[in-house]
N, C-alpha and C positions, 0 to 999 in steps of 0.2 A: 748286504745290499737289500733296501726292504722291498717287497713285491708292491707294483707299481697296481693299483685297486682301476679296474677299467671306468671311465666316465661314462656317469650315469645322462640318460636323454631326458630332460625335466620338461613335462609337457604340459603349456597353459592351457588354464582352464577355460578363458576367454577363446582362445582357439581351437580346442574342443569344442566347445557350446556353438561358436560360430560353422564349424564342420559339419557338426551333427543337425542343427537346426536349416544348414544349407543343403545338407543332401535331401533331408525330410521334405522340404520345400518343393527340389527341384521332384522329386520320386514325386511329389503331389503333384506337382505341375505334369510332371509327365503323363500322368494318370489320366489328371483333368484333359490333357492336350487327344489324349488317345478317345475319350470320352467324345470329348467336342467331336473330333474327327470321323468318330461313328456317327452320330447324331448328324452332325452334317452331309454326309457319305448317305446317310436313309432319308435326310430330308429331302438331299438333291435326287434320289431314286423317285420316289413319291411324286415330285413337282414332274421329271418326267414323265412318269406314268399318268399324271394328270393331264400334260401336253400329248401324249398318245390318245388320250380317250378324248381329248375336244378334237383333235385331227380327226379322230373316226368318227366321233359326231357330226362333222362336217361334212367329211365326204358323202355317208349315208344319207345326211339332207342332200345334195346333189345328186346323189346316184340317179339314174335316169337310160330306162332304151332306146331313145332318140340318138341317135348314133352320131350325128350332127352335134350335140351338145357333149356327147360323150368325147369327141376329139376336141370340141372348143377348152374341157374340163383337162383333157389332158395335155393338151401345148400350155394352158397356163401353170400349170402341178408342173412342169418342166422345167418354164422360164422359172418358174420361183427355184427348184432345185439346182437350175445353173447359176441361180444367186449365189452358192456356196455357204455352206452350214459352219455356225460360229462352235467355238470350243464347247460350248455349252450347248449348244444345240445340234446332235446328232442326227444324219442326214434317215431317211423317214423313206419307208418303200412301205406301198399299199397294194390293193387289188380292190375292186370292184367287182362283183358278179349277183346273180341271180340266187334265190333260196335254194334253187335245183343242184347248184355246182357248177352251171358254167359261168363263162369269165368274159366281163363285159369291159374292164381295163386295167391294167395293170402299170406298176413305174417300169422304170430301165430294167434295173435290177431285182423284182419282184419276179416269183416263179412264174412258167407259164401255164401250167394248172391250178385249179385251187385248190385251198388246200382244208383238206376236212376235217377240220377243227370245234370243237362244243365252242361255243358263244363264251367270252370272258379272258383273263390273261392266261398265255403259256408261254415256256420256253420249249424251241425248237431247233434243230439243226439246217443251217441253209447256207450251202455254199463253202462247208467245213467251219463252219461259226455257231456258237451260238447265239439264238436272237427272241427276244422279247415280244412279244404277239398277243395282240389283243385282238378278237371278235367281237362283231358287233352285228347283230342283224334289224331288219325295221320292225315298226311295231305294226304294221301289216302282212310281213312276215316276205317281203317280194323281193328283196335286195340284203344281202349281205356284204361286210366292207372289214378286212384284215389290215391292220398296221402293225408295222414291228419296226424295231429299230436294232444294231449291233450291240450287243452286250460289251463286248471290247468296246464300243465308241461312248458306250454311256457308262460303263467304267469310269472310262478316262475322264469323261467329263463331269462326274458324279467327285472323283476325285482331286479335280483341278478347282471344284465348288470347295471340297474341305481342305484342299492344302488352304485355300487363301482366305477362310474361317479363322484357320487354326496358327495361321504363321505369325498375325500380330502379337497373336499371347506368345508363343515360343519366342519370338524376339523381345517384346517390351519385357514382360514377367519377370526375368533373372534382373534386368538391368535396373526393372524397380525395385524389387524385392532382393536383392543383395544389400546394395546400401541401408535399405531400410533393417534389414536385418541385422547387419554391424554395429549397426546405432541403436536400435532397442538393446542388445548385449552388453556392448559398453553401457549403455544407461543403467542396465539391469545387474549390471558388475561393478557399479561408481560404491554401493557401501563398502564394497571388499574392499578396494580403493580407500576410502574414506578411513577404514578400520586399520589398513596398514600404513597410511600413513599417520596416524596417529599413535599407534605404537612401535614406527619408528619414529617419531621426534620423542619419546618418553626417555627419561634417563633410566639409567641404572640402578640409582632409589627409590625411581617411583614405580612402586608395584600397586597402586589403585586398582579395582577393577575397573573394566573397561566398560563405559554406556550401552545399555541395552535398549534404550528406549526409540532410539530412534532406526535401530537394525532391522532389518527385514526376516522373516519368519523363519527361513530356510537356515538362516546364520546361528538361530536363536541357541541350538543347541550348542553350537564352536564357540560360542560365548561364553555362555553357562561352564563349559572345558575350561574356559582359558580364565574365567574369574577363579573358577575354585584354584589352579592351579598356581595364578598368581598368590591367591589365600596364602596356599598351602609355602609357597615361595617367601611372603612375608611372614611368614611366621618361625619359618624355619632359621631366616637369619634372624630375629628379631632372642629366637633361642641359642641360637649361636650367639649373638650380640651380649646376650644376656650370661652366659654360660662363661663369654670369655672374661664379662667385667667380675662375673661372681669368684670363677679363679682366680683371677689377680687379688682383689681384695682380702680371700681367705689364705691365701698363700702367701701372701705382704709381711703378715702378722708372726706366725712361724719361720719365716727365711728370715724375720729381720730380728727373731731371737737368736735363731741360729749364730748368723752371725756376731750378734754382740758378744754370747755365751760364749766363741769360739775365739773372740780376740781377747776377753777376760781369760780363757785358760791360758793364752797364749803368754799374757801379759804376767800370769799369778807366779809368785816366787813358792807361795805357800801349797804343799801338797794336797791339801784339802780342800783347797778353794781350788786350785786345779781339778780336783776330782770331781766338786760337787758341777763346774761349770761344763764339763764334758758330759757328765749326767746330766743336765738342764740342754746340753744340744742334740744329745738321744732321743732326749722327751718328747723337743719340737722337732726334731726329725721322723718320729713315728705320726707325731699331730700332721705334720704336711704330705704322708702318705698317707696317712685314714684320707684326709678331705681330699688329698687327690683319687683317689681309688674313687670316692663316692661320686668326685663332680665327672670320670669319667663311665661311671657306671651310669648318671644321669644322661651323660652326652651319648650313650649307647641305647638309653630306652626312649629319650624323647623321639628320634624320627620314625617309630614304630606305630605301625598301623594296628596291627595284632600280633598275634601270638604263632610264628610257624610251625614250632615242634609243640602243638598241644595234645595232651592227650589225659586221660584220665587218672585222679590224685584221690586219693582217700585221704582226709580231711583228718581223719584220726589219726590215722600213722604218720603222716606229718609233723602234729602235734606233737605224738610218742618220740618220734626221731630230734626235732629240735628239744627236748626236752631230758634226751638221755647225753645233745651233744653239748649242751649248755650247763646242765645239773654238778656239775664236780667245783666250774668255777664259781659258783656262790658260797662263799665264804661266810657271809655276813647277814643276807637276808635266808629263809624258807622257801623255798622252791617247791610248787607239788605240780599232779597233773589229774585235771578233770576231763575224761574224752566218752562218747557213745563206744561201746563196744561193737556196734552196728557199721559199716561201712558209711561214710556220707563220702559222697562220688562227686565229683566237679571237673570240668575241661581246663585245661588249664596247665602250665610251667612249675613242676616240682621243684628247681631249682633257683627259679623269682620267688616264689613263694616261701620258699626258705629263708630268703633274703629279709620277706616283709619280716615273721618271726622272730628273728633273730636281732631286727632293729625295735619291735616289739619292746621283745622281755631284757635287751640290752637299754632301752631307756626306764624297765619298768627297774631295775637292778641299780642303775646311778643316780634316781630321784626317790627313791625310798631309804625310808631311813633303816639303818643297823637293826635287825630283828623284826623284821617285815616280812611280811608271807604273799607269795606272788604264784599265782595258778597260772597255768599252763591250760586251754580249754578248746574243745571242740566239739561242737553240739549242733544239733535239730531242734528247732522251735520254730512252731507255726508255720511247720512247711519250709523253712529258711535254716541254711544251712550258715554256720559261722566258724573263725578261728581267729584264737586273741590270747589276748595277758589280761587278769585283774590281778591288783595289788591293792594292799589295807593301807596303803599312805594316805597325804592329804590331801592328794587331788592338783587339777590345774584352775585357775582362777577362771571364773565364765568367760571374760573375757580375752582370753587367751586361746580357749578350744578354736573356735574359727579358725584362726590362724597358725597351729602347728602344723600345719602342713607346707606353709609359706619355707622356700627355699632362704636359708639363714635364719630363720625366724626360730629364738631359742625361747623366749617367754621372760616376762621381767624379773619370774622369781627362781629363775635358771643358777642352781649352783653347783654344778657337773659340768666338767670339762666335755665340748661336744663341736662341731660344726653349722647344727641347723639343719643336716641333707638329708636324714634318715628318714626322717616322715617323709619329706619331699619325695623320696624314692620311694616310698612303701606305697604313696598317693599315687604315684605313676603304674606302678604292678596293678593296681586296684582295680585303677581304668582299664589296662589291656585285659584285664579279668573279670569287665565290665559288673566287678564286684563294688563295694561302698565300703571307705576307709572310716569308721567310727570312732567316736570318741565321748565318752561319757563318765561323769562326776556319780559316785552311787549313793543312792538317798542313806544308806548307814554309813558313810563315809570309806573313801578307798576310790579307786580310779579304772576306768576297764576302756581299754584300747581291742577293737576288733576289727576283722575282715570280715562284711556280712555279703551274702546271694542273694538278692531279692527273687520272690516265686520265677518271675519274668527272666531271667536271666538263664540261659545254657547249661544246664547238668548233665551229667552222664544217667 
């Protein structure tokens, strides 16, 4: 019974964005809100403080020893304070007196001595309170005049100023700026939209890249990912596609010898024609395992990016080694071996490289003629390190170098039995070896197949 994989919580990016950009808001807002609220909170202090000092300015133009005016001044300072003080306006106790200290009137609640204060704002204790206190004296210097007010009462009222500053933003704020936020996001999230739904209406063959031109910035990179990958996607089937028609084709021709070969022996009364037709199904049975080995030797190097087990190949010994494991079956042509004594070093797959070699000097061996001499070489020149076959045959037609590396592609004046894949895969090692598969006609006549390193290329 297979363990059941716990489900994963897939989290949109839309509602992230929406999340984070709403907290970030409200945390501004809050910020702002707390800002207002001071600001408000000092402006409403100040505006008091400024109603304290015209009240004191007042009284001190009134103040007066007429005792007569001094009670007229204080039955009305009463009536108005049994008018009762609004939220915002904190009820107000003063004194009257002389420069000397004594006290010529005072409120209800004002102390009944004066109180010996420097001219200007204090706080004070009165009454188990603290309270705000301004002096004021004349510019004659004959009357002095105290105002204060309750710090609790101008608190509260200082703060009942910033609550109702600060309470329209706290209420409107979210109710505007949430909507508006959800809708800029969505807006701001309609390419992703846009982008997926356009490759979900795509088929299955359609691997285009996808339009860049009208994506927004941040995309531009997830783009750039998903074209090359599509790339990479069409091309991979397009070499599968290619890989399966080429198998069929070259395996048609062998499996339908086979076959005929095998109902002719079946069919032959004659011992010798039965023999020679079971030999004629050996033939194309070996022929339909070369080309398949090859076409799956191709199907193993085309999805390869590089080379993971590389490491460093002495170029010489290479040479020396396909040349000691190849040298017994030539029969008919000359076989030698030209190498540096020197190391020449390269990065690279000993055992692909083997492979190129050996498709090398195996086509230099079936297109030269009986008593031909075929070198084995591996050299330094000009800084560029090499490995190859020359041989003194005729060469290939100009027209035909271009294209021996084309898979199938045997040449018109092909008279050896072969497939076409050998170059094809020796051009593929090349590239992961980001070496250059060569091929060249020699001005005395004879033909020279190499792998060269250009200076630019990874040596050891």
């Amino acid at each position: 019974m297979g363990t059941r994989l716990p489900a994963m919580r897939l989290q949109s990016l839309r509602w992230r964005l929406l999340r984070t950009v709403c907290l970030a808001a409200l945390l501004g807002l809050a910020v702002s809100a707390m800002l207002s609220y001071r600001q408000a909170q000092h402006e409403a202090e100040e505006l008091m403080d400024g109603n304290l000092a015209q009240s004191g300015r007042i009284l001190l133009a009134l103040a007066t020893d007429d005792p007569q005016q001094l009670d007229d001044l204080g039955a009305r300072l009463a009536t108005l304070a049994s008018a009762g003080a609004s939220r915002y306006e904190p009820l107000l106790e003063y004194q009257i007196g002389r420069n000397d200290g004594s006290l010529l009137l005072r409120s209800e609640h004002a102390p009944e001595s004066p109180l010996s204060v420097a001219p200007g704002y204090s706080v004070i204790e009165h009454d188990g309170d603290p309270w705000r206190l301004l002096t004021l004296a004349s510019t004659a210097g004959d009357f002095r005049v105290q105002v204060g007010q309750s710090i609790k009462l101008r608190d509260r009222a200082a703060l009942e100023v910033a609550r109702q500053a600060v309470l329209p933003i706290a209420l409107m704020s979210p109710l505007l700026l949430l909507p508006l936020i959800y809708f800029s996001v969505r807006r701001g999230l309609k390419p992703l939209d846009d982008l997926a739904a356009d490759v979900a209406r795509r088929s299955a063959e359609n691997l285009e890249p996808l339009a860049m031109r009208l994506a927004p910035l941040e995309t531009q990179p997830l783009l750039t990912a998903l074209n090359r990958l599509l790339i990479r996607l069409r091309e991979t089937l397009d070499k599968e596609r290619r890989f399966t028609a080429d198998a069929a084709h070259e395996l048609r021709t062998p499996l339908a010898v086979i076959k005929v070969q095998a109902q002719v022996a079946q069919l032959s009364i004659d011992a010798g024609d039965r023999q020679h037709a079971l030999a004629q199904v050996l033939a194309g049975t070996d022929r339909a395992t070369r080309v398949l080995e090859q076409l799956l030797r191709l199907a193993r190097l085309d999805p390869l990016a590089g080379l993971p087990d590389a490491g460093d190949i002495d170029l010489a010994e290479l040479a020396r080694q396909v040349f000691a494991e190849l040298w017994p079956t030539t029969a008919t042509q000359a076989i030698q071996l030209h190498s540096d004594d020197s190391p020449l070093l390269v990065r690279g797959d000993a055992e692909l490289l083997q492979v190129v070699m050996r498709n090398l000097l195996d086509n230099a061996m079936r297109y030269t003629p009986a008593g031909s001499t075929i070198t084995v070489f591996a050299r330094l020149r000009h800084g560029e390190r090499s490995i190859g076959v020359t041989d003194d045959g005729r060469g290939v037609p100009p027209d035909d170098l271009p294209r021996l590396v084309e898979r199938f592609y045997r040449g018109r004046e092909a008279i050896a039995e072969g497939s076409g894949l050998g170059l094809a895969i020796s051009q593929r090692i090349a590239e992961l070896h980001d070496a250059r598969l060569e091929f060249e006609n020699l001005p005395g006549g004879g033909f020279e197949a190499r792998l060269r390193w250009p200076r630019s290329s990874p040596v050891s």
